[in-house]
N, C-alpha and C positions, 0 to 999 in steps of 0.2 A: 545558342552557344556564344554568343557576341559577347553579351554581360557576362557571363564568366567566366571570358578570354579577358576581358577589360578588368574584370575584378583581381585576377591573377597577377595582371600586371602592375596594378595599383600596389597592390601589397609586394609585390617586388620590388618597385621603385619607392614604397615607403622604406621599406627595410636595406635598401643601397643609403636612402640618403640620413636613415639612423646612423648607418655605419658609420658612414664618411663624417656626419657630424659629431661623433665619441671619437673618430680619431682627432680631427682638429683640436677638440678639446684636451686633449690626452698630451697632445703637442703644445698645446699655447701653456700650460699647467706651467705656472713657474718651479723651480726646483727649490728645495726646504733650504732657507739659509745654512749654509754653514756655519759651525759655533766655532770662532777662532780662541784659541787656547792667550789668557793675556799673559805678556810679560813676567817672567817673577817678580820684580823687583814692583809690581805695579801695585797691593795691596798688603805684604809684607809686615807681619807687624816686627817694632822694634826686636822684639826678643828672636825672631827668626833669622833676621839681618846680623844680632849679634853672635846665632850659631854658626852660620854660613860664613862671615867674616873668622870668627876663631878657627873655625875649618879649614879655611882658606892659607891660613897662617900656619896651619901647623902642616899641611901641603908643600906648601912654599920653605918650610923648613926640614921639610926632610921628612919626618915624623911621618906620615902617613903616603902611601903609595895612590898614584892617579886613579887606581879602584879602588881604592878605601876610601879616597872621598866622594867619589863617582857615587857608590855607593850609599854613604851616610847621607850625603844630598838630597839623593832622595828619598831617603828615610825622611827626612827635614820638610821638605816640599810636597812630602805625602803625595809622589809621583807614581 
């Protein structure tokens, strides 16, 4: 009965130290970059900059309400 009190344990103590080493693992795992969203104004091309400016203008003049342009912005920005 000896060897298959020892064998029992062998496979015990193989499968604690599986465990233990999938969790370290699990834990050291870096986490997935986050993808930070860039700047508007950072690739913009000209003709977008000059919708968002005339928008901006016609905002500032009365013409359209802070949700109309909220709005078309990002229509513009395909947000």
């Amino acid at each position: 009965m000896p060897p298959l009190r020892a064998r029992r344990r062998g496979m015990l103590m193989g499968a604690a130290i599986a465990t233990s080493r999938s969790k370290k693992a699990a834990q050291q795992t870096p986490a997935p970059p986050q993808t930070a969203t860039p700047p508007p104004q950072a690739g913009l091309s000209p003709d977008i900059t000059k919708q968002l400016t005339d928008l901006k203008g016609l905002l500032d003049s009365g013409i359209l309400t802070q949700e109309e342009f909220d709005s078309k912005k990002k229509q513009i920005l395909a947000l």
